[in-house]
C-alpha positions in Angstrom: -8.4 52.8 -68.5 -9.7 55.9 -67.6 -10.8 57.0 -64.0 -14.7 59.0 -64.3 -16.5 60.5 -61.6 -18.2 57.4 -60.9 -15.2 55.5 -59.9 -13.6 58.4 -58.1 -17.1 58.5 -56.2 -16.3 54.6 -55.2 -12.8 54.9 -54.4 -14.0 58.3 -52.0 -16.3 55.8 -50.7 -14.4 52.7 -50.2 -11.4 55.3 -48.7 -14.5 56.5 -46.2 -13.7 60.3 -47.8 -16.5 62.7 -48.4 -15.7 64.8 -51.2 -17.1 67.9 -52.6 -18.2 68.0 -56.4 -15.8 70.1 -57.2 -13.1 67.5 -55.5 -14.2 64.8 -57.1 -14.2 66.7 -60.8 -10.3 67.4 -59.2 -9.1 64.3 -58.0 -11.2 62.5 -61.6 -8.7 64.9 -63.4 -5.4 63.9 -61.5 -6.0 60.3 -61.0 -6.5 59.6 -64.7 -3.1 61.6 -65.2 -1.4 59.4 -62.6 -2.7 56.3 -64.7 -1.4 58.4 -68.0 2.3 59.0 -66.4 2.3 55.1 -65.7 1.7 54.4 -69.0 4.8 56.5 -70.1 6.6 54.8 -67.5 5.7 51.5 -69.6 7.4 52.7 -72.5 10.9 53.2 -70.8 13.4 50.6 -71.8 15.0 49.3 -68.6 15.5 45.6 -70.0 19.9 46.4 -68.9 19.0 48.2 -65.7 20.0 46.4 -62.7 17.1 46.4 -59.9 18.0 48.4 -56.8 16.1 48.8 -53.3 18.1 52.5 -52.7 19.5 55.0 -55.3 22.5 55.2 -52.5 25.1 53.1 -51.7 23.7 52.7 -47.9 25.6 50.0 -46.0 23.5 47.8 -42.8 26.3 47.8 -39.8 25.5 44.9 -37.5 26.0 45.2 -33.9 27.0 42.3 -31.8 24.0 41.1 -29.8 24.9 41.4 -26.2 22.5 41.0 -23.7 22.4 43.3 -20.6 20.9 41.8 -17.6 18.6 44.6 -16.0 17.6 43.6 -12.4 14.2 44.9 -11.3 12.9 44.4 -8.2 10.3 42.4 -8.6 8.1 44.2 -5.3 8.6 47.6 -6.5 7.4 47.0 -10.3 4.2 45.6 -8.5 4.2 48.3 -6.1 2.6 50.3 -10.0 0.1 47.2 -10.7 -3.9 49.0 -10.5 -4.7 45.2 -9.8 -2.8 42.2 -9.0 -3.1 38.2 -7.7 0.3 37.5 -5.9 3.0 37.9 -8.1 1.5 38.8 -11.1 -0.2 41.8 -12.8 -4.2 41.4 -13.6 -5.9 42.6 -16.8 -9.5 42.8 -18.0 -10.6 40.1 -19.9 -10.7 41.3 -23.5 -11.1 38.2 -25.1 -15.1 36.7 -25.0 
């Protein structure tokens, strides 16, 4: 399939991207040599490669999940509240 200036026009539309003529003669040009390297891609044999996330071998350490119990004064955080009821924090509605 290849990309011509009408498509690149919708893409640059659809992206919300005003392009100049002589962009979209540019980006025409390199998008339909993206879609040409792909299909070279295609033609590599990797039927005995094994699939891999990372071309390293990076390891995930897990920490131990401990908790640490942070005491805030319950006061002084409302003390910073523009608007509250009571005990608790007030918000506009946002929600119709």
């Amino acid at each position: 399939m290849l990309i011509d200036e009408k498509i690149t026009r919708k893409i640059a539309t659809l992206a919300k991207i005003d392009l100049s003529e002589q962009e979209i003669k540019e980006y025409t040009k390199d998008l339909n040599n993206i879609l040409k390297w792909m299909e070279e891609l295609k033609e590599v044999d990797v039927s005995n490669i094994k699939p891999v996330t990372s071309i390293t071998e990076n390891k995930l350490y897990e920490r131990d999940d401990i908790s640490h119990a942070i005491y805030v004064e319950q006061e002084k955080v409302l003390l910073n509240a523009p608007d509250k009821v009571g005990d608790y924090f007030t918000v506009p509605k946002v929600i119709e």
